[in-house]
N, C-alpha and C positions, 0 to 999 in steps of 0.2 A: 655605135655603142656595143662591143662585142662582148660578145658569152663563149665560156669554153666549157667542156666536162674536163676535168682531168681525171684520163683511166689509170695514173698510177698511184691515185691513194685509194684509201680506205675510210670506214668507218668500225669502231669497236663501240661500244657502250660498259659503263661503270655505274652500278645501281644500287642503291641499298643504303640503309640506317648511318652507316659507318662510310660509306663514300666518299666524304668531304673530307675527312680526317684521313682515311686511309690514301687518298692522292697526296693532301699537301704533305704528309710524312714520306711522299715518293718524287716528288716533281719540281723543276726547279721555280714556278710560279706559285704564286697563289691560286686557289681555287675560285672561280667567279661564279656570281649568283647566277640565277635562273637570267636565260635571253642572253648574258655577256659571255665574253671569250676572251681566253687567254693564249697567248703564247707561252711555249713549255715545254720541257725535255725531261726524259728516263735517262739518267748519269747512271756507270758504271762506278762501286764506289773508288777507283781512281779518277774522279771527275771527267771522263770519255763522254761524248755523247752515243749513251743507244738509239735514241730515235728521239727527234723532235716531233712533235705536234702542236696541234688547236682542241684548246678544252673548251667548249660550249656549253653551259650550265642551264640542265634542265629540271624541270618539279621531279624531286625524287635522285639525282643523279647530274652524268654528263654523258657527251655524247664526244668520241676522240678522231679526229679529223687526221690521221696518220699515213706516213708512205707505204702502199701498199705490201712493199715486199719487205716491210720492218713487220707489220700486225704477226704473222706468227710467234716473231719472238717476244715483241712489247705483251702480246698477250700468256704465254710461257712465264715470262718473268712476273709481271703484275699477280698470275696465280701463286708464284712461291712464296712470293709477298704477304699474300692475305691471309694467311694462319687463319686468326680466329674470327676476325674482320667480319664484319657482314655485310659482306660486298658482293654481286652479281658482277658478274665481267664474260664479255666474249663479243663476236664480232657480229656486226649487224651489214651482213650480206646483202640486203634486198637494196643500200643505198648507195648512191652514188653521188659526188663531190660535184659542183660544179663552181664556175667564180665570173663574175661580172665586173668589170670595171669602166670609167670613162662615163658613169653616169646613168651605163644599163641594166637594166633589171630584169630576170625575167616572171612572168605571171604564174607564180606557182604557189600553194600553199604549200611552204616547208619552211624547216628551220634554218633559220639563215644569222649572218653576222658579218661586222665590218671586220675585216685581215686588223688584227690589232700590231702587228709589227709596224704597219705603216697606211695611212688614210688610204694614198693611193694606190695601192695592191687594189682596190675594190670591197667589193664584198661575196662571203659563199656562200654554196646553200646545199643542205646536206638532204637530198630528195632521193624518191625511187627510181630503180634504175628505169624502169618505164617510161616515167617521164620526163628525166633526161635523153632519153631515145630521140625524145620528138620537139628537144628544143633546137628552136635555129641559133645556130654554132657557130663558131670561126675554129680553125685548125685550132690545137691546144699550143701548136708553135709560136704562136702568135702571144699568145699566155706570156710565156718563156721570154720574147721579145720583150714585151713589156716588163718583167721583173726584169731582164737583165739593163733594161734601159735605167731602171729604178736604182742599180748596183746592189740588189736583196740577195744574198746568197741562199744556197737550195741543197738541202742532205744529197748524198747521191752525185749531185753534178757541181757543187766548188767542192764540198768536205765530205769527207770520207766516217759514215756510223762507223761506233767501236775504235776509231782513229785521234777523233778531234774532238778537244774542250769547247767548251759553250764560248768563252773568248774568241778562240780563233774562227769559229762560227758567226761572231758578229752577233749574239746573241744578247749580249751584254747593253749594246747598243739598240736593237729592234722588241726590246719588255721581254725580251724571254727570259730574266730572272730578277726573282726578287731578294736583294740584299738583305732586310730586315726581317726577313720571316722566320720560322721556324728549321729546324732542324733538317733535310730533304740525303735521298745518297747520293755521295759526291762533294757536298757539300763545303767539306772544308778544303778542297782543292780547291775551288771553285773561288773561297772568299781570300783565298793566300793570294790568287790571281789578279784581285781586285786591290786588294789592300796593297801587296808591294809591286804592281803594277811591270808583272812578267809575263805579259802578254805580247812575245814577240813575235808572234806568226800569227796571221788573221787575212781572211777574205778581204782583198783591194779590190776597188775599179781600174780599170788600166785604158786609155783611148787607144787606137789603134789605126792604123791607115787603112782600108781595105777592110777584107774578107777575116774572119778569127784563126787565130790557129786551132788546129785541133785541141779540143778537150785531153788530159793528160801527157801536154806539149809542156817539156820541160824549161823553165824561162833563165834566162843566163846575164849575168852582167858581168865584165872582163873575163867570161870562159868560165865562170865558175855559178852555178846552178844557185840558184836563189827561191827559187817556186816552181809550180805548175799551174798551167794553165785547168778555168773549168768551163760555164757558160761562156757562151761567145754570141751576140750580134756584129753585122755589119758595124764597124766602128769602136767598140767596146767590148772587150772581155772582165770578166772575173776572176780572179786567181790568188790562189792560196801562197802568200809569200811571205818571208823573215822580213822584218821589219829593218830590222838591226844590218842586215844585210844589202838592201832596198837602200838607205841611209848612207852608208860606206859608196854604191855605187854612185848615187847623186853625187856624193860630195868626191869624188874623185872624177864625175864626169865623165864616165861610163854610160855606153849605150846599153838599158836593158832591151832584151828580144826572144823572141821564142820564133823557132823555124826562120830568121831571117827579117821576122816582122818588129820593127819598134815599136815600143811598148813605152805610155808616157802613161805616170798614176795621174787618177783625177780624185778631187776629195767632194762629196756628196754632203748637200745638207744634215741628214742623219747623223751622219759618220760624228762623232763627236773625239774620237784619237786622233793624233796625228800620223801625218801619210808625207812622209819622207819624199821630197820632190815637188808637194803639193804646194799650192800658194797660200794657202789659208792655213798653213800647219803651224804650228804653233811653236 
């Protein structure tokens, strides 16, 4: 029942009167009570994603479970935001992330929650770096193994911040927004995406024979570029691909591959789109 720390995120904190109001006017979820969590992104307002995260609603505030090397900027921007707002915001250095799945836990008084994109992710817990030190661990690779067994796409390694809408993130599918809320930035990209259903490039599973191709392996069907590859285990990669394109290759019976490797999409319970190739596509 393994435990991991992941060293590449972070923690930031949002505190104050105005806290609940001032996120959901910024984020593409709702704000959750005290104990719950949500999935959630900082849109550019061209609907980009800046950074995804985990909001964790605590008495008084949240607590922002984000990729390490986005906190500079997510906290940069969240300040130009806050005008009059009475918000506290900055980053809460002394914690560290860790994540348990397969049913393990570990013995810590911290604050914790289940991965709300998907049961099976586990659950995290946002502790001092102290005592993360002295939890027994498994490589964070291992981490990794298991989302990408899950097909969960990950900022950083399928989609590129500043690059990719919350669609092609797979966002749309895993609670990272919510359609009926209020007003957030980005926004009306976001619901054009949904409404007239132009979401043709998004994070696939893909099987594989062997070993993955490398991460930023460009994927080809009759010579002509369709995607790139991002996570990879033994058997399965992840990769950012046209749908529309993906589709055309099936139906003419083309081998997709990246570096020489055959690439067959698989479609995952989650996945609720169709995946061109897939049996279950609709």
């Amino acid at each position: 029942m393994p435990i991991a720390v992941l060293k590449d995120r972070a923690v930031a904190r949002v505190a104050g009167p105005d806290a609940t109001h001032f996120l959901d006017n910024l984020l593409t979820a709702r704000m959750p009570a005290p104990g719950a969590a949500r999935y959630a992104a900082l849109l550019t307002p061209q609907g980009k994603i800046v950074t995804d995260m985990f909001v964790l609603g605590t008495e008084g505030g949240f607590r922002l479970d984000v990729p390490a090397l986005a906190l500079p900027d997510l906290l940069k921007r969240l300040s130009l935001y806050r005008l009059r707002a009475k918000v506290e915001i900055g980053a809460l250095d002394d914690l560290a992330v860790a994540v348990a799945w397969g049913g393990a836990s570990p013995v810590v008084d911290a604050p914790a929650y289940e991965d709300p994109r998907l049961p099976a992710l586990g659950r995290r817990f946002l502790l001092p770096k102290g005592e993360a030190a002295n939890l027994a661990v498994v490589d964070e690779a291992e981490w990794q193994a298991h989302r990408v067994a899950l097909g969960v796409p990950e900022g950083g390694r399928d989609f590129l911040y500043g690059d990719a809408f919350p669609h092609e993130a797979d966002m749309d599918q895993l609670t990272g927004i919510d359609f009926d809320k209020g007003c957030y930035v980005g926004q009306e990209i976001v619901s054009r995406m949904q409404h007239r259903g132009t979401a043709r490039t998004r994070v696939v599973p893909f099987a594989v024979c062997g070993p993955p191709p490398a991460p930023g392996t460009e994927i080809l069907a009759g010579g002509k570029g369709i995607g790139r590859v991002g996570s990879g285990i033994e058997g399965r990669v992840l990769a950012l691909v046209r749908l529309d394109r993906l589709a055309e290759a099936r139906a003419a019976g083309q081998i997709v591959e990246a570096d020489g490797a055959a690439l067959v999409p698989e479609k995952l319970d989650w996945a609720r789109f169709d995946i061109p190739g897939t049996e279950t596509a609709a």
